[in-house]
C-alpha positions as CSV (number, residue, x, y, z in Angstrom):
1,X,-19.4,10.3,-38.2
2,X,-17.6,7.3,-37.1
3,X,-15.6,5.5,-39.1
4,X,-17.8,2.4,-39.0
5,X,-21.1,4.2,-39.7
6,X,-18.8,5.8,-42.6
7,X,-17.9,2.5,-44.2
8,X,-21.7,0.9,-43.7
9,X,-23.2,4.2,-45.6
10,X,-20.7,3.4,-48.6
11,X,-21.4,-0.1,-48.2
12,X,-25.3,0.6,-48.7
13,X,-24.7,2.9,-51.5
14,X,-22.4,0.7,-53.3
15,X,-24.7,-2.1,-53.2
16,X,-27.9,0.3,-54.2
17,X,-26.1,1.4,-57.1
18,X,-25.2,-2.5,-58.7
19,X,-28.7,-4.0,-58.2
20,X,-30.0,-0.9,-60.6
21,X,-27.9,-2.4,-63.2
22,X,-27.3,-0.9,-66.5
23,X,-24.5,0.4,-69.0
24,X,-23.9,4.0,-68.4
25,X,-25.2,3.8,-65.0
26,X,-21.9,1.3,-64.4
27,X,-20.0,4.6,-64.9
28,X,-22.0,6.6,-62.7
29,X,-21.6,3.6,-60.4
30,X,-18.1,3.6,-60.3
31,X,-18.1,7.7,-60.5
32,X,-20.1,7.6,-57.0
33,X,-18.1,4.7,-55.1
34,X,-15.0,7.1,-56.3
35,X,-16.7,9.9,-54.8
36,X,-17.8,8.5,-51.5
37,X,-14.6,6.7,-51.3
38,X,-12.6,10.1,-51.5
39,X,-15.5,11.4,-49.0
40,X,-14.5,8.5,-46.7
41,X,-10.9,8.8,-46.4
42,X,-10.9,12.6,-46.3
43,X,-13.6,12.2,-43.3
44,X,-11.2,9.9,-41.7
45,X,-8.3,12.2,-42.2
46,X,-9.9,14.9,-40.6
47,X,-11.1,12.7,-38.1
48,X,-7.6,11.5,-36.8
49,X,-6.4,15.2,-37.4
50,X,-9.0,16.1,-34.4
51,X,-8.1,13.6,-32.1
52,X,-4.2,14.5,-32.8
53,X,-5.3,18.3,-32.3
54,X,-7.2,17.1,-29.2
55,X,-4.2,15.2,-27.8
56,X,-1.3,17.7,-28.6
57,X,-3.9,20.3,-26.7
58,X,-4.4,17.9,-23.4
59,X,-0.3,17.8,-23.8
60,X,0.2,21.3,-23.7
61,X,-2.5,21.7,-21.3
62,X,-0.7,19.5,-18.8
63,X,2.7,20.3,-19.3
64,X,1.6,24.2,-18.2
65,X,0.0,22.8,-15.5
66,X,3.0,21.3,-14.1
67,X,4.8,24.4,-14.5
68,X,2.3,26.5,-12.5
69,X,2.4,24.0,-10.3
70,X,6.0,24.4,-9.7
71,X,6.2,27.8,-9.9
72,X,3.9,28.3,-7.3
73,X,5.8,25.7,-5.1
74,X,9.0,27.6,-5.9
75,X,7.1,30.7,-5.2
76,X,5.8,29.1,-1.3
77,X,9.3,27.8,-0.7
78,X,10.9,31.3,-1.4
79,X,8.9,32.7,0.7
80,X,9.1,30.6,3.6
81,X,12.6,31.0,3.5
82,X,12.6,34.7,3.5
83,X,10.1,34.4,6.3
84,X,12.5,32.1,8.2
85,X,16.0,34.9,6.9
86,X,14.1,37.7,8.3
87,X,13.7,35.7,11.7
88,X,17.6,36.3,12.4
89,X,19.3,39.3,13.6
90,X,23.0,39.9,12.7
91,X,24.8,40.2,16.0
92,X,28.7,39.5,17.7
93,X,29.0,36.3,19.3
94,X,31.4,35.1,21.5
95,X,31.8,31.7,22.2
96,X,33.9,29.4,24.3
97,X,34.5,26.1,25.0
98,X,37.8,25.6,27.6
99,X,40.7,27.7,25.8
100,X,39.4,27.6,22.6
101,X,37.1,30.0,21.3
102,X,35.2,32.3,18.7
103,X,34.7,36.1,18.8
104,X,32.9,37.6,15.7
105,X,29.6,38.4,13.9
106,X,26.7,35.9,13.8
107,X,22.9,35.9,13.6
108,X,21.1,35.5,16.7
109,X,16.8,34.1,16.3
110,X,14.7,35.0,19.9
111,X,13.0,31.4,20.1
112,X,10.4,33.3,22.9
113,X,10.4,33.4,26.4
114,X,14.2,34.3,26.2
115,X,15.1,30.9,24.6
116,X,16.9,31.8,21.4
117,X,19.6,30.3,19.1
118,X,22.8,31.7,17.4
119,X,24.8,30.5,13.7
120,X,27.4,31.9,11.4
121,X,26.3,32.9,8.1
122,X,26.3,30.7,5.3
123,X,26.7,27.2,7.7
124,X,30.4,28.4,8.9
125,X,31.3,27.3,12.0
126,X,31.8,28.7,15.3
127,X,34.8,25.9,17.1
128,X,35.5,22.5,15.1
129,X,31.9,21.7,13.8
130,X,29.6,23.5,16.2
131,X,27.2,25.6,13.3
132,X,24.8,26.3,16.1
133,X,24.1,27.2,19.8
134,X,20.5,27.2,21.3
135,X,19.8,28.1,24.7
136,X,16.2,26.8,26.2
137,X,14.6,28.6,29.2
138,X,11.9,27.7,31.5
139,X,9.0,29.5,32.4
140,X,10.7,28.4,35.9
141,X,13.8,30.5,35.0
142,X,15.7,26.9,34.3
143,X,18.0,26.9,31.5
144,X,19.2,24.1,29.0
145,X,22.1,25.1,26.1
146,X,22.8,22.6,23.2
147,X,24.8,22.8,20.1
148,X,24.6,21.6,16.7
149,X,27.3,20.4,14.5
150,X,27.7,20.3,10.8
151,X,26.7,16.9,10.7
152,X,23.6,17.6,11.8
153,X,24.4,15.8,15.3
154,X,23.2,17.1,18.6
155,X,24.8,17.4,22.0
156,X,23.2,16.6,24.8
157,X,20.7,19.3,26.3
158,X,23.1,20.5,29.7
159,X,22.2,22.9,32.1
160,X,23.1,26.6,31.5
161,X,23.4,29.2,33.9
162,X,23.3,33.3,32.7
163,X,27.0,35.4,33.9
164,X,26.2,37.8,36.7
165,X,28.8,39.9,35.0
166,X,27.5,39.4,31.5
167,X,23.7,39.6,31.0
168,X,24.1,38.5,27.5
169,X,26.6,35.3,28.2
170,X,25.5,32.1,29.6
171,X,27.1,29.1,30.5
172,X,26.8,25.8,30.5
173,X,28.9,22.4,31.4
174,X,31.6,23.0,28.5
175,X,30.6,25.7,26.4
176,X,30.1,29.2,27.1
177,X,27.9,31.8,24.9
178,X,27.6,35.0,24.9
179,X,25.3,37.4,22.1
180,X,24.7,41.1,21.9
């Protein structure tokens, strides 16, 4: 019951029992407002004790939730990135840009139609800040080379011819890559 129709019910009774009247029926009187009093409160203690229950429950409720809602984004993002890991190959690179140069294992990613891109593990980089080198071809047979520092900067797109004597080498205004 609620608390209002609670109090109205002992009200009622209350008043029912002093218009009877009499001596001993005083002590029942004050025997049964004790009694519904104790009913009362112990109603309302159970009462609150619910609606605590029911709260703590919503609580817990939520707070597992959120943490199946972040495990399976953990899970989603762990498995995007092994999708994206298993994308590279480990490879030898050799990379040039005038005298200076780089000549050692990277990971090579086909980007289709013979377009592809080559790193170093773990963000390394290949000369100064250059992390990356992608090479863009053409359905036309044209081809474009950029590079990516670890700044996250971007040359320019240049043109990039392959090596006659190098299939797996192609060369561009400044820089020179090779992979195989």
């Amino acid at each position: 019951m609620k608390m209002q129709t609670r109090l109205a019910l002992a009200a009622g009774l209350t008043l029912g029992l002093a218009a009877c009247g009499g001596g001993s029926e005083e002590a029942d009187e004050e025997a049964m407002k004790a009694e519904i009093t104790k009913q009362v409160k112990a109603d309302l203690e159970a009462e609150a004790k619910a609606e605590e229950d029911a709260a703590a429950a919503a609580k817990k409720a939520d707070e597992e939730k959120a943490a199946t809602e972040a495990a399976a984004k953990k899970a989603a993002e762990e498995k995007l990135a092994a999708a994206e890991a298993a994308k590279w190959r480990d490879v030898n690179c050799s990379i040039s840009e005038g005298d200076i140069g780089y000549d050692g294992p990277c990971q090579f990613k086909a980007e289709g139609g013979g377009s592809f891109t080559v790193r170093r593990k773990n963000g390394e980089t290949f000369i100064g800040d250059m992390t990356q080198a992608s090479l863009a071809l053409s359905s036309g047979g044209q081809a474009q080379m950029r590079t990516l520092n670890k700044d996250g900067s971007r040359s320019s797109w240049v043109p990039a011819e392959r090596l006659e004597f190098d299939k797996a080498c192609w060369e561009g205004d400044y820089l020179v890559v090779c992979a195989d």
